[in-house]
MARDREN-400731 format. One record per residue (C-alpha): residue number from 1; x, z negated, y; residue in three letters. Coordinates in nm, 4 decimals. Layout:
% MARDREN-400731
@n->NUM X->X Z->Z Y->Y res->Ala
...
//
This chain:
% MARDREN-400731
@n->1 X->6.9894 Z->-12.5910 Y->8.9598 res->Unk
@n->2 X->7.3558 Z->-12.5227 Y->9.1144 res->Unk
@n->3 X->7.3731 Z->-12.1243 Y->9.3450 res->Unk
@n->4 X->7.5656 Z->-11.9771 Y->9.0491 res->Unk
@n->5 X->7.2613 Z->-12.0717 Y->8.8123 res->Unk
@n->6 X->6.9984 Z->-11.9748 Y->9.0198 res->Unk
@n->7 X->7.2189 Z->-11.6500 Y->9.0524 res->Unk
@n->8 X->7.2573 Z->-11.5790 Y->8.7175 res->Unk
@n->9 X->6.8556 Z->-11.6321 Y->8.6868 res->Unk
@n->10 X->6.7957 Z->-11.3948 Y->8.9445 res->Unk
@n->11 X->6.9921 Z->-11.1127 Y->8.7900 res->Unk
@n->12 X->6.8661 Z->-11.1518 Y->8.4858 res->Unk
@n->13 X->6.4839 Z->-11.1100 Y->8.6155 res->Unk
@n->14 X->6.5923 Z->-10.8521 Y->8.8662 res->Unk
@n->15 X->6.4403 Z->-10.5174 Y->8.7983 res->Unk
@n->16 X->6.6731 Z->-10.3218 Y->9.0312 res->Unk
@n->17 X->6.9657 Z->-10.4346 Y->9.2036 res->Unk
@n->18 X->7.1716 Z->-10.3136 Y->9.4962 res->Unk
@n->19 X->7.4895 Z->-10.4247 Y->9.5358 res->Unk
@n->20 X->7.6888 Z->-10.4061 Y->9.8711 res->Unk
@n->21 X->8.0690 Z->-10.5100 Y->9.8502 res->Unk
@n->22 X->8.3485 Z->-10.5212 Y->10.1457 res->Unk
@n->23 X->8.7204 Z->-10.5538 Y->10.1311 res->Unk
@n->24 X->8.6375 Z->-10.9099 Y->10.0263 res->Unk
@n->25 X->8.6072 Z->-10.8116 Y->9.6674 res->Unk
@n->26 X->8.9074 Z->-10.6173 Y->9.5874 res->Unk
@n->27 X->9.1754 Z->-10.8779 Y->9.7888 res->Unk
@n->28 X->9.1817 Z->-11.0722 Y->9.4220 res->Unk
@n->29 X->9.3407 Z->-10.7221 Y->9.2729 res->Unk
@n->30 X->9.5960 Z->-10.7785 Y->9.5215 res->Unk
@n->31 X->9.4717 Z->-10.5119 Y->9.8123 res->Unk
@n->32 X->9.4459 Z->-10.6981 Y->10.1544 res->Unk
@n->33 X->9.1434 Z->-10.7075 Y->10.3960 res->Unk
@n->34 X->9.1176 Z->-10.5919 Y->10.7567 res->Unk
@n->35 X->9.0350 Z->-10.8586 Y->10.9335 res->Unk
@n->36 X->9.1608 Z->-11.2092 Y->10.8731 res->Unk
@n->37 X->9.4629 Z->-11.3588 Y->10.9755 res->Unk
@n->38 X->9.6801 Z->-11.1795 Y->10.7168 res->Unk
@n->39 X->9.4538 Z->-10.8416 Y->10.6553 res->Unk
@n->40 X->9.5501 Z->-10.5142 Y->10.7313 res->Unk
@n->41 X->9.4624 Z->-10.5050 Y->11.1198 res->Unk
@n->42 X->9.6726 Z->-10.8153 Y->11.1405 res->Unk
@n->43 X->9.9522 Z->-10.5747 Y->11.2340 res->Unk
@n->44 X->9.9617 Z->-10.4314 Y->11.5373 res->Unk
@n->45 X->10.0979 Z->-10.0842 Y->11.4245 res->Unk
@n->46 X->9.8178 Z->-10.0984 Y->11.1921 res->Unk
@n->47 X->9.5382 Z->-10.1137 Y->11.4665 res->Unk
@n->48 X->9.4415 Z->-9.7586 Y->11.5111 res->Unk
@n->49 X->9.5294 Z->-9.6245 Y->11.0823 res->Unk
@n->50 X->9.1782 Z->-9.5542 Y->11.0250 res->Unk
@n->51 X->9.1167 Z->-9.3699 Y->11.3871 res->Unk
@n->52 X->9.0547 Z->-8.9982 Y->11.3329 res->Unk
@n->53 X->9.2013 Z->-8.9303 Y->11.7584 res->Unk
@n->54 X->9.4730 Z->-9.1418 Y->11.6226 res->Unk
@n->55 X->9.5169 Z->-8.9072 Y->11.3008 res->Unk
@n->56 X->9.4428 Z->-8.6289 Y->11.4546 res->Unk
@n->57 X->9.7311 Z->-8.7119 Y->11.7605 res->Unk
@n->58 X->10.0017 Z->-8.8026 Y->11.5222 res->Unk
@n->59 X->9.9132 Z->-8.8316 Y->11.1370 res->Unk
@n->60 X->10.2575 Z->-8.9643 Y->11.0842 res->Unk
@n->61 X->10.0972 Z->-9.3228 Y->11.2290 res->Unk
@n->62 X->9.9150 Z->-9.3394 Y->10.9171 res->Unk
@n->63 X->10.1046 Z->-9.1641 Y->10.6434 res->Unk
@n->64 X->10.3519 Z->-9.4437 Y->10.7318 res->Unk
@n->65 X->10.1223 Z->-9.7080 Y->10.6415 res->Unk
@n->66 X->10.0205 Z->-9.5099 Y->10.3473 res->Unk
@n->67 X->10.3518 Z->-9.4912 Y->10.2048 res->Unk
@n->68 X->10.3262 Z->-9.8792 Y->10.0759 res->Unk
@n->69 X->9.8945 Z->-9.8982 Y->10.0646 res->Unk
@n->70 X->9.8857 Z->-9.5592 Y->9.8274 res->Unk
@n->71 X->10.0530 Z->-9.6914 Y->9.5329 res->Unk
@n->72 X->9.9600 Z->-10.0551 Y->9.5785 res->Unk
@n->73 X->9.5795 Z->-9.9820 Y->9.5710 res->Unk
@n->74 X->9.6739 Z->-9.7078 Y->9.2833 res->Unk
@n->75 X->9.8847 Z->-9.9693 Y->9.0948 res->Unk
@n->76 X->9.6138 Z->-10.2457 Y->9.1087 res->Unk
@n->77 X->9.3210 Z->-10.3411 Y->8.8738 res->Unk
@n->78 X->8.9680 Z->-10.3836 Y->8.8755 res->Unk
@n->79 X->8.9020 Z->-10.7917 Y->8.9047 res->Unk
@n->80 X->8.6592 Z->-10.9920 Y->8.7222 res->Unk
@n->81 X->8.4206 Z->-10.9117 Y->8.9983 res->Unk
@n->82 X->8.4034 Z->-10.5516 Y->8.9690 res->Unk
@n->83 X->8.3795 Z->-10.5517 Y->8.5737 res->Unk
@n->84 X->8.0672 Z->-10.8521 Y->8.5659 res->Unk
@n->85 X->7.9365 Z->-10.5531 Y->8.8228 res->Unk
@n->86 X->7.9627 Z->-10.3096 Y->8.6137 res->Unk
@n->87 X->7.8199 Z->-10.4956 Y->8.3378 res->Unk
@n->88 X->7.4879 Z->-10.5162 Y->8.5198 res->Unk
@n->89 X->7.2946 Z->-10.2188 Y->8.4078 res->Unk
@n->90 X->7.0442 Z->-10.2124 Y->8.6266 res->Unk
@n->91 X->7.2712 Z->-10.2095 Y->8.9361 res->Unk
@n->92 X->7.3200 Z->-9.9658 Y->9.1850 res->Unk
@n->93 X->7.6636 Z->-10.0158 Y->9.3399 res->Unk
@n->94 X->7.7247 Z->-9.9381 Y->9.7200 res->Unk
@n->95 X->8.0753 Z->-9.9685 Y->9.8703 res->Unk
@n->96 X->8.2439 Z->-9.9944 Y->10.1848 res->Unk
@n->97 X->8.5812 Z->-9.9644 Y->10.0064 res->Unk
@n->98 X->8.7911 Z->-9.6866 Y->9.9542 res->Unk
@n->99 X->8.9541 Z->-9.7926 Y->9.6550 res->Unk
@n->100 X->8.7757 Z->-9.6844 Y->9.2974 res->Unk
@n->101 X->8.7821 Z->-10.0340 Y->9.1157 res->Unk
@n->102 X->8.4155 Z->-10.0076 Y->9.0720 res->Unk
@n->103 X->8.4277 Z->-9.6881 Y->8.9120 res->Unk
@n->104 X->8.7190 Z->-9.7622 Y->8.6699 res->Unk
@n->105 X->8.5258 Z->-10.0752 Y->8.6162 res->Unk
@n->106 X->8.2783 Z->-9.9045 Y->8.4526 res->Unk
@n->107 X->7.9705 Z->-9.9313 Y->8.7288 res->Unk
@n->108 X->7.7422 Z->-9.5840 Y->8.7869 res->Unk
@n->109 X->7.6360 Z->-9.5040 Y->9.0136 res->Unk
@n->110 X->7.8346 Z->-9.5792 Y->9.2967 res->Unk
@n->111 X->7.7942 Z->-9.4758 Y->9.6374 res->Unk
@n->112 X->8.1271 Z->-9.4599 Y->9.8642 res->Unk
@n->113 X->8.0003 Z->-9.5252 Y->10.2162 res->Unk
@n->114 X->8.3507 Z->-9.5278 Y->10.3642 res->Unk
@n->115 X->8.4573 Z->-9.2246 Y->10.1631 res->Unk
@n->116 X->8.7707 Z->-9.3341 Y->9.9291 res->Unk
@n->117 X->9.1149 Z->-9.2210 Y->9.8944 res->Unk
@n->118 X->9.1784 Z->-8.9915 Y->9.5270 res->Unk
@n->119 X->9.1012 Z->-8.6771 Y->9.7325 res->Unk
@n->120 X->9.2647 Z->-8.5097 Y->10.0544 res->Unk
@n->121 X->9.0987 Z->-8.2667 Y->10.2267 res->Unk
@n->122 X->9.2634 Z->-7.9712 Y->10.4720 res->Unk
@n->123 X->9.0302 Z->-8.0113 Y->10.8296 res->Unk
@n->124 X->9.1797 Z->-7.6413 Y->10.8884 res->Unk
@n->125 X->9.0737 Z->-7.4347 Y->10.5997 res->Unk
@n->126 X->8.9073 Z->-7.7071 Y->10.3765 res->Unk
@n->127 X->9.1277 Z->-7.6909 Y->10.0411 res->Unk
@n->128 X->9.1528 Z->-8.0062 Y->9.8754 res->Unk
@n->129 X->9.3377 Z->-8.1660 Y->9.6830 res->Unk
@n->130 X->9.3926 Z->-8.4644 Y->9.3955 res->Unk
@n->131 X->9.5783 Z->-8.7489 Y->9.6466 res->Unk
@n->132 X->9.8220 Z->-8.8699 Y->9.4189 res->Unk
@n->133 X->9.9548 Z->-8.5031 Y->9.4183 res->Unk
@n->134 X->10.0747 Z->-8.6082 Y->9.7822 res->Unk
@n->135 X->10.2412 Z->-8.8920 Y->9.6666 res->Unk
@n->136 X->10.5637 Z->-8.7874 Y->9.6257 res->Unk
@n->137 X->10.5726 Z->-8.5967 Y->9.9641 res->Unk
@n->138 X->10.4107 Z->-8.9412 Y->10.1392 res->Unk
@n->139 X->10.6841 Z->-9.1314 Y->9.9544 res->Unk
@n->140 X->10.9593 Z->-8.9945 Y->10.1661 res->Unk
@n->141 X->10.8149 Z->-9.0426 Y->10.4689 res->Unk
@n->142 X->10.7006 Z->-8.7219 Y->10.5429 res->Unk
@n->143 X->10.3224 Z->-8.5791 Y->10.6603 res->Unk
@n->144 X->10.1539 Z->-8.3600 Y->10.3594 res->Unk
@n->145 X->10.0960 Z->-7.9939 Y->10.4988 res->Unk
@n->146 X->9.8507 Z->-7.7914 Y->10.2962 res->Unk
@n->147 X->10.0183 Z->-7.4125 Y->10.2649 res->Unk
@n->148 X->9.7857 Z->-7.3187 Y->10.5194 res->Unk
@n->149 X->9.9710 Z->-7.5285 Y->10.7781 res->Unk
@n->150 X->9.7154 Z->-7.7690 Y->10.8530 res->Unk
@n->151 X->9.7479 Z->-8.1270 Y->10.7022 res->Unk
@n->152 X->9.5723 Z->-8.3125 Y->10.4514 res->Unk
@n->153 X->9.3594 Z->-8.6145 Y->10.5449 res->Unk
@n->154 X->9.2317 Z->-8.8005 Y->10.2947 res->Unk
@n->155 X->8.8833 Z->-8.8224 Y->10.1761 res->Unk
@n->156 X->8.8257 Z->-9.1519 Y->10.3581 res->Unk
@n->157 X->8.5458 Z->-9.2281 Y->10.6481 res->Unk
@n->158 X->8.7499 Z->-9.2818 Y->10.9434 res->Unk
@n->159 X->8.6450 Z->-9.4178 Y->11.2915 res->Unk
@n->160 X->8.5172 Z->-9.1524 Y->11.4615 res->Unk
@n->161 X->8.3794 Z->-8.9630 Y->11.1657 res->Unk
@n->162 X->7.9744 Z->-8.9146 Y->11.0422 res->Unk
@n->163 X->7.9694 Z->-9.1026 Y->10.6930 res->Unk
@n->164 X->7.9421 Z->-8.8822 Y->10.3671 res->Unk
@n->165 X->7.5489 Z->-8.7971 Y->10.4200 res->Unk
@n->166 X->7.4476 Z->-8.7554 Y->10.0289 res->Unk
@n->167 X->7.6228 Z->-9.1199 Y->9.9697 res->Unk
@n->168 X->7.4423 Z->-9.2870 Y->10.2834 res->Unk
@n->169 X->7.0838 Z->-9.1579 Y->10.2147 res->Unk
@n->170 X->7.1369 Z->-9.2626 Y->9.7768 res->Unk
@n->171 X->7.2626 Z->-9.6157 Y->9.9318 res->Unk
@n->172 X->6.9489 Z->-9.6226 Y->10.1867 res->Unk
@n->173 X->6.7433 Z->-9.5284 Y->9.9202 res->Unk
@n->174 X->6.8302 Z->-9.7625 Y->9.5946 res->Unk
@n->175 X->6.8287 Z->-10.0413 Y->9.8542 res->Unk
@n->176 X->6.4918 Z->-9.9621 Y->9.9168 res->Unk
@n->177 X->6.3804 Z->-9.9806 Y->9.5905 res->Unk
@n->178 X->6.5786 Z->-10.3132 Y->9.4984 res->Unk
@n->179 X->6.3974 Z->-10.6298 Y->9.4482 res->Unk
@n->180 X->6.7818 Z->-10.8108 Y->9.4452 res->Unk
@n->181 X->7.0207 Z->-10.6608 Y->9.7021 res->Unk
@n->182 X->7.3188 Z->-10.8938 Y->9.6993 res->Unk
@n->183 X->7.6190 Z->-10.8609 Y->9.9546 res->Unk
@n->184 X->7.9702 Z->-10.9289 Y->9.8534 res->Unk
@n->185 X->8.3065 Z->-10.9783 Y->10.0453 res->Unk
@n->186 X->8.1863 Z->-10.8041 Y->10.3352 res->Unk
@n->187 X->8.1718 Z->-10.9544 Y->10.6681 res->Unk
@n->188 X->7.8771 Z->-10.7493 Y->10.7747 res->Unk
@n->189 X->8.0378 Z->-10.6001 Y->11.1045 res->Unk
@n->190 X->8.1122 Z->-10.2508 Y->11.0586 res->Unk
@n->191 X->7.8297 Z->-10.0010 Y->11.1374 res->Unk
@n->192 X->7.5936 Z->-9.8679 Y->11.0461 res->Unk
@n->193 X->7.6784 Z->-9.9908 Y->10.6923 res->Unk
@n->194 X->7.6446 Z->-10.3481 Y->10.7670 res->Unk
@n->195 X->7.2185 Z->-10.2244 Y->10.8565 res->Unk
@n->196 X->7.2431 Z->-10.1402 Y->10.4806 res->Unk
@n->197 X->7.0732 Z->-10.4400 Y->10.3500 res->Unk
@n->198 X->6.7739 Z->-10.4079 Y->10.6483 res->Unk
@n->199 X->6.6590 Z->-10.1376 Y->10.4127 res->Unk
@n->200 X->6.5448 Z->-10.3683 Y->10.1041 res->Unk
@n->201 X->6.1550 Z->-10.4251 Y->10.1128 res->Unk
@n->202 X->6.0313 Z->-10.7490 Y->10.2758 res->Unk
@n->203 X->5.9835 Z->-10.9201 Y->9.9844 res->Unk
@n->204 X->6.3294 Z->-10.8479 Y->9.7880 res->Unk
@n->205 X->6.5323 Z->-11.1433 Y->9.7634 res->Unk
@n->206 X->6.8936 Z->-11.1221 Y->9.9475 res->Unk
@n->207 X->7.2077 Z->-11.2736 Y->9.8123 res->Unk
@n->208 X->7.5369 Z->-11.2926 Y->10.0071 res->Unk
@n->209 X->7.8590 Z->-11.4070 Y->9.8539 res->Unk
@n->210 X->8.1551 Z->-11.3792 Y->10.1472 res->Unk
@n->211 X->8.4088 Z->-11.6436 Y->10.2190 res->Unk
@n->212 X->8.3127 Z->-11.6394 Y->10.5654 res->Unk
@n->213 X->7.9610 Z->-11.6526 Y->10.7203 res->Unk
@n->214 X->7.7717 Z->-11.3337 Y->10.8058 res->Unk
@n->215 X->7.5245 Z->-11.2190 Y->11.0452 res->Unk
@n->216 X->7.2902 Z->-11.2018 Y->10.7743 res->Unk
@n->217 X->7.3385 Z->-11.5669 Y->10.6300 res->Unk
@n->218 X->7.0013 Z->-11.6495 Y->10.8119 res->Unk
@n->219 X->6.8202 Z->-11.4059 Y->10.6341 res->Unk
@n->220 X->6.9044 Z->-11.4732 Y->10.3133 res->Unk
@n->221 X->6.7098 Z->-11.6450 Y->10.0619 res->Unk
@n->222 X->7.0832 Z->-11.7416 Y->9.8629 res->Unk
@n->223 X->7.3962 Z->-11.8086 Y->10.0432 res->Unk
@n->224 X->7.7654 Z->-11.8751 Y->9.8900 res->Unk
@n->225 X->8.0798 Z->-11.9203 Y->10.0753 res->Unk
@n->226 X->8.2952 Z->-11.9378 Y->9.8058 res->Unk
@n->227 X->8.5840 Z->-11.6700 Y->9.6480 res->Unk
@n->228 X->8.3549 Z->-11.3966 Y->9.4675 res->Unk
@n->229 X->8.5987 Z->-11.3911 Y->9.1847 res->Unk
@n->230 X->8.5619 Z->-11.7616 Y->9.0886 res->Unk
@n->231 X->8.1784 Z->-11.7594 Y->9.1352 res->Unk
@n->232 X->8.1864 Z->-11.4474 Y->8.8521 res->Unk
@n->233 X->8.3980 Z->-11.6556 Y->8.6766 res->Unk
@n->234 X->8.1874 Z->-11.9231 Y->8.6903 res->Unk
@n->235 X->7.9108 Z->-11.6622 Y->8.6101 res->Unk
@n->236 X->8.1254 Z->-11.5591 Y->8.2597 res->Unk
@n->237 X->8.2856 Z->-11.8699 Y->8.1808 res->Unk
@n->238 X->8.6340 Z->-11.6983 Y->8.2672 res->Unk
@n->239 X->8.8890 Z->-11.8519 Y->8.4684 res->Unk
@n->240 X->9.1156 Z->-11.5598 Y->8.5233 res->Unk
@n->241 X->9.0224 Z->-11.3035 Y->8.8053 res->Unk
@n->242 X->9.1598 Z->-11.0090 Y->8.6551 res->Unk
@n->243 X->9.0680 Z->-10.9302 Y->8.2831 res->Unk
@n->244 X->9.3444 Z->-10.7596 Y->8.0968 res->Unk
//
């Protein structure tokens, strides 16, 4: 029996499954990573975007890189991926991303680790506020001030900041209850979401799908280095990653 069979057998027995997906899974809707040779971080001026000293310093650093990454991730579409995903219904969804494929996709719950990006928030007097509302401000080139003076941030987990508590503890918790937890596109660095998976009980099985190995690899009882979207596809019998 090839992975993607013994996969497909596994999900299909699986009485609860966690799922824990990376940037790795939304680059085939056309949104780049962070960290290979052509991801987001690839670019120096992009180094410090998700710092909250950096933000809070000058918040025109990143309002200039979120004049382009706004409407890209807003124009994009969930891939095959997130919409096999979503057809599990016995999955629990947990993402480092801060796009919302997996919620347009169809998947519930989902747990935002990271935070994501549809909401701003005002640090000074806590208004908030639908994102795409800013877009037109963010557009020009300018920084978003709330009418309170202070300016918006959006909703998303940046370095320096505690992750959103309710979201960690649900994620902690369904992957403590899993008997699958699989790991997809995520390179397993970032803390202390990459610990997510230590959570599952001992005898849970653990599937990672990333193009590149993880620190995890050795602890898994199913490996694949492949592209996630062409092992779904595989999966569905599709050969297109994005389904119209």
């Amino acid at each position: 029996m090839n992975k993607t069979a013994q996969l497909s057998e596994w999900i299909k027995e699986a009485h609860s499954i966690a799922v824990l997906t990376g940037a790795g899974i939304s680059t085939a809707s056309g949104i780049p990573d962070f960290r290979s040779a052509s991801g987001i971080y690839a670019d120096e001026r992009n180094v410090n975007v998700f710092d909250l000293n950096a933000f809070n310093r000058d918040p025109s650093i990143f309002y200039h890189f979120a004049r382009e990454f706004y409407p890209k991730v807003r124009d994009a579409e969930p891939n095959i991926a997130h919409r096999v995903i979503a057809s599990w219904n016995n999955a629990t969804v947990i993402t480092q991303n801060v796009d919302d494929y997996h919620q347009r996709a169809g998947s519930n719950p989902v747990y935002t680790v990271h935070g994501n990006h549809i909401f701003s928030s005002c640090p000074s007097c806590g208004a908030q506020i639908e994102t795409e509302e800013l877009f037109p401000i963010i557009g020009k080139g300018d920084v978003p001030h709330c009418v309170c003076g202070g300016v918006y941030k959006p909703n998303i987990t940046f370095f320096g900041e505690m992750l959103p508590e309710y979201d960690w503890q649900e994620s902690v918790k369904a992957m403590g209850e899993a008997d699958l937890v699989m790991v997809l596109g995520t390179s397993l660095q970032v803390h202390p979401a990459a610990s997510l998976p230590g959570y599952r009980p001992w005898n849970a099985r653990l599937v990672i799908i990333n193009r590149d190995p993880t620190p995890m690899d050795s602890e898994a009882q199913l490996v694949i280095h492949e592209d996630i979207c062409e092992v779904m596809g595989e999966m569905t019998s599709k050969s297109s990653c994005v389904i119209e």
